[in-house]
C-alpha positions as CSV (number, residue, x, y, z in Angstrom):
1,X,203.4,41.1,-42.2
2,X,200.6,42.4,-43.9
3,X,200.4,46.5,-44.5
4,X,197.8,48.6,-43.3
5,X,196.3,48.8,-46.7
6,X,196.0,45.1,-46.9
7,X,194.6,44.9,-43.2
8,X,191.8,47.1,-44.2
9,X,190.9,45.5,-47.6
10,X,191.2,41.9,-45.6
11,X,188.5,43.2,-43.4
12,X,186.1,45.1,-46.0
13,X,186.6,43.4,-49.3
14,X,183.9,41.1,-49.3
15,X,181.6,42.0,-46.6
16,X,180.3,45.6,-48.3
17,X,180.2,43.6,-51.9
18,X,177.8,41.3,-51.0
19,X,176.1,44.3,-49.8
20,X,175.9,46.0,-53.1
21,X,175.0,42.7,-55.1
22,X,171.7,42.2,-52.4
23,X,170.9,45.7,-52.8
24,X,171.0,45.7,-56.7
25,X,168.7,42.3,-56.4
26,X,166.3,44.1,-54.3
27,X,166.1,47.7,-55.6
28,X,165.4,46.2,-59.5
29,X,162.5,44.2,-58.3
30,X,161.1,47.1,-56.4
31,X,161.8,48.9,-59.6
32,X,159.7,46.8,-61.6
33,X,157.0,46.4,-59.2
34,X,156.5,50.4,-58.8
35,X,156.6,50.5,-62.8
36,X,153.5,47.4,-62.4
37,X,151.6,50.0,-60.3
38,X,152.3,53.1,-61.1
39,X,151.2,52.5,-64.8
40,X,151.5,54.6,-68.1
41,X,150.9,57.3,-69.8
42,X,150.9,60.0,-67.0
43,X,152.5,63.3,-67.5
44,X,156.1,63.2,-65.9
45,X,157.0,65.7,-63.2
46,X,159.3,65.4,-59.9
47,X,156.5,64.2,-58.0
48,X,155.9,61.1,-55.9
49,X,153.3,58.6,-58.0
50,X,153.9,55.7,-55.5
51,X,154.4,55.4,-51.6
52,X,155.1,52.3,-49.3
53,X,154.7,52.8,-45.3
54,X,156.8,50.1,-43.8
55,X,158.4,48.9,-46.5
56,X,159.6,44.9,-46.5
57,X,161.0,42.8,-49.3
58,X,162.9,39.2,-48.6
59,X,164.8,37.5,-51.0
60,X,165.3,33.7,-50.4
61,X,167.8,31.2,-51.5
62,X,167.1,27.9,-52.8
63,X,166.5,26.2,-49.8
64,X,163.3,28.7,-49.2
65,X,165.7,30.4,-46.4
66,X,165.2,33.9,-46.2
67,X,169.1,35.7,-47.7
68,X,168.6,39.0,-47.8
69,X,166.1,41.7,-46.3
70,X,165.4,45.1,-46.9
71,X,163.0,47.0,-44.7
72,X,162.2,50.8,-44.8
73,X,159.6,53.4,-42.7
74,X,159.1,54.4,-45.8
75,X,159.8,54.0,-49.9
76,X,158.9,56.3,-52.1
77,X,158.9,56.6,-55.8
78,X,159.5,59.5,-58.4
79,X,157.9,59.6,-61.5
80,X,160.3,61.8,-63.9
81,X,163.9,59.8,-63.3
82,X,162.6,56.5,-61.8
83,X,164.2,57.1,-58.4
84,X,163.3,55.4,-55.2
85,X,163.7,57.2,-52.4
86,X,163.9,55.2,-48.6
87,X,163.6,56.4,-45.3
88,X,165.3,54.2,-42.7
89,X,166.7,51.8,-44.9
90,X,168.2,48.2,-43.0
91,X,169.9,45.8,-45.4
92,X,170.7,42.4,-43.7
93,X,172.5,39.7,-45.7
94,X,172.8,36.3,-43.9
95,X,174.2,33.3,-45.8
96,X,175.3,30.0,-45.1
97,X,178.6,29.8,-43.3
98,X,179.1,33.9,-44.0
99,X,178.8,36.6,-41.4
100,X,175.9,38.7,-40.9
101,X,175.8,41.6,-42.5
102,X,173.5,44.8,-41.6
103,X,173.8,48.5,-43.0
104,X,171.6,51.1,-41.8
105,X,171.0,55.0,-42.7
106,X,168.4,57.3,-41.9
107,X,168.1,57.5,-45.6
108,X,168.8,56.2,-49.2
109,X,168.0,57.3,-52.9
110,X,168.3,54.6,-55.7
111,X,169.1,56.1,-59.2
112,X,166.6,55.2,-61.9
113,X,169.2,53.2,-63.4
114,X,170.2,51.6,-60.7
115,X,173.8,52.2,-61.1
116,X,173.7,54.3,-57.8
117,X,172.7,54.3,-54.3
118,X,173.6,56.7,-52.3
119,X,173.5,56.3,-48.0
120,X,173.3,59.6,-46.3
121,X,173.2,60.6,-42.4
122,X,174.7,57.9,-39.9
123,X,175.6,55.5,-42.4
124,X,176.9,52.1,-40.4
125,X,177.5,48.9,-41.8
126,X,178.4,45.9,-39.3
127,X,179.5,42.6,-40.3
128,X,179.4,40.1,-37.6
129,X,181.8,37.8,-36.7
130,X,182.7,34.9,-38.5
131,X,183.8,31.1,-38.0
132,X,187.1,29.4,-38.8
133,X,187.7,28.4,-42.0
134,X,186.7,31.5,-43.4
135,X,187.4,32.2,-46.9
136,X,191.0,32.8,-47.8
137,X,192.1,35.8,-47.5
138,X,189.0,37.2,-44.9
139,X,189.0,38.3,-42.2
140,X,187.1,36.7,-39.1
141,X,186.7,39.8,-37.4
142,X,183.8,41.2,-36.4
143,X,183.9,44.7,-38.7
144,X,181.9,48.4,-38.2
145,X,182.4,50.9,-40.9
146,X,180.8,54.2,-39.8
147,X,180.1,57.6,-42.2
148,X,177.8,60.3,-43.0
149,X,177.7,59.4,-46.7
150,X,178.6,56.3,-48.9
151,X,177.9,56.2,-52.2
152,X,177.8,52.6,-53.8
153,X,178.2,51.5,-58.1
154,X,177.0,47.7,-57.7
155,X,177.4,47.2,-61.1
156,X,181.4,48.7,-60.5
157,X,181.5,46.8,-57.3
158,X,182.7,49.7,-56.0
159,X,182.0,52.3,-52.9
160,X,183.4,55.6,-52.0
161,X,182.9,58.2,-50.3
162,X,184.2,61.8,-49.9
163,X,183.2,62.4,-45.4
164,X,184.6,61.2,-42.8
165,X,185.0,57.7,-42.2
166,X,185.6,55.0,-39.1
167,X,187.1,51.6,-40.0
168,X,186.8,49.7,-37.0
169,X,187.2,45.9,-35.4
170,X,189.0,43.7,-32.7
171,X,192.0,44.4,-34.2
172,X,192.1,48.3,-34.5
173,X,190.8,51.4,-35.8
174,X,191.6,53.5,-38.8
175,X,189.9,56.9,-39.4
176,X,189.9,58.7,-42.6
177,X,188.4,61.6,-44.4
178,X,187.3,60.0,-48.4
179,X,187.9,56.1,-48.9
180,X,187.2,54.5,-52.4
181,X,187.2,50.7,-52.2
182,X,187.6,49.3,-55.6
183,X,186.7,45.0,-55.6
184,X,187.6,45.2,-59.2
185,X,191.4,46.4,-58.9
186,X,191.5,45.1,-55.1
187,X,192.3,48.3,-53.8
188,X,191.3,50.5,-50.6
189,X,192.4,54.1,-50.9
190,X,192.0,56.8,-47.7
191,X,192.5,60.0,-49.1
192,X,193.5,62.3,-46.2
193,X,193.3,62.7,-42.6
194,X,194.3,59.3,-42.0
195,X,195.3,58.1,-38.8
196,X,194.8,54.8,-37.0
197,X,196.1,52.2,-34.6
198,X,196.5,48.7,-34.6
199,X,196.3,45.8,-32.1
200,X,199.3,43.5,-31.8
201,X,198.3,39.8,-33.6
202,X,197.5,37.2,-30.2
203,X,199.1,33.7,-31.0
C-alpha cells in the first residue's frame, strides 16, 4: 500500500518535469532571439527594449511534429537583467505515447539566467489522462495542480512554492499550504495545512 507521499509524487513526478525541461528549451531561444534584435551598446535601465503581441513559439521533434508550444498575449523584454516577462503564458507539451500537458497563469517572469520562472495568479497545470502501459511507476490519472504562485529551477528540476495549493485527480484530493517537489531526491514535501482524502483503489 503506497503512502500518501508516494501517491502524490506517483501523480506529479514526471508530468511538471517535462514542464520545466520545455520551458527551459523555449525561454533560451527566446532569449537569444531578443538579444538578436534588441542589439548592443544601449545604455541599460529597467526598461522594456522589446515587445511581442501574441506571442507563439513551437518546438518540434524529429518527426517535424509539433512537442511543445508556448503562446502568450504578450512577451516582453527588460534590458538591465535580461528578464522576459509574459502575460497569459500557456505551455502544452504533447509527446508520443505521454499525456498532455497544459500550464497556464495570467502571468510569468523568466530570470535573465534562466535558472527561474516564476507563475503568479491562477497558476493550473493539467495533465491529461494517459494509456496503459504507462511508464513504471506513473500514474495514469488524469492530474490538476492548482496555486497562486509556483516557482520552478529547471536546471534543479525542482518546483516549490510557499501559497496554497490543490493536488487533485480521479483518485483524491490533497490541499496544502507550501509544497516543494524535488525530481532529484524524489521527494514531495507539503509543509502545513495539509489535509486531503483519498478514493478507495477499483479492482
Amino acid at each position: 500500500m503506497h503512502s500518501v507521499r508516494e501517491r502524490i509524487y506517483r501523480l506529479v513526478s514526471w508530468s511538471p518535469l517535462l514542464f520545466l525541461a520545455a520551458l527551459a528549451a523555449l525561454t533560451y531561444w527566446l532569449g537569444s532571439q531578443v538579444q538578436i534584435m534588441s542589439g548592443a551598446g544601449r545604455e541599460k535601465t529597467h526598461t522594456s527594449d522589446l515587445f511581442i503581441k501574441e506571442f507563439h513559439a513551437v518546438t518540434f521533434d524529429e518527426n517535424g511534429f509539433p512537442k511543445q508550444r508556448l503562446v502568450a498575449d504578450y512577451a516582453e523584454h527588460f534590458m538591465d537583467d535580461e528578464t522576459i516577462m509574459l502575460t497569459k503564458p500557456e505551455l502544452t507539451i504533447q509527446n508520443p505515447d505521454e499525456p498532455r500537458l497544459t500550464v497556464t497563469a495570467q502571468q510569468a517572469e523568466v530570470s535573465g539566467d534562466r535558472d527561474h520562472v516564476y507563475l503568479k495568479k491562477n497558476v493550473v497545470l493539467v495533465r491529461e489522462a494517459g494509456k496503459k502501459g504507462a511508464r513504471k511507476g506513473a500514474s495514469n490519472e488524469s492530474f490538476t495542480m492548482e496555486t497562486e504562485f509556483l516557482h520552478l529551477l529547471p536546471n534543479e528540476n525542482k518546483m516549490e512554492t510557499d501559497q496554497h495549493v490543490v493536488l487533485s485527480s480521479s483518485s483524491g484530493r490533497t490541499e496544502s499550504v507550501g509544497m516543494t517537489l524535488d525530481d532529484h531526491t524524489k521527494e514531495v514535501k507539503l509543509r502545513s495545512n495539509i489535509k486531503g482524502s483519498f478514493e478507495p483503489v477499483k479492482r
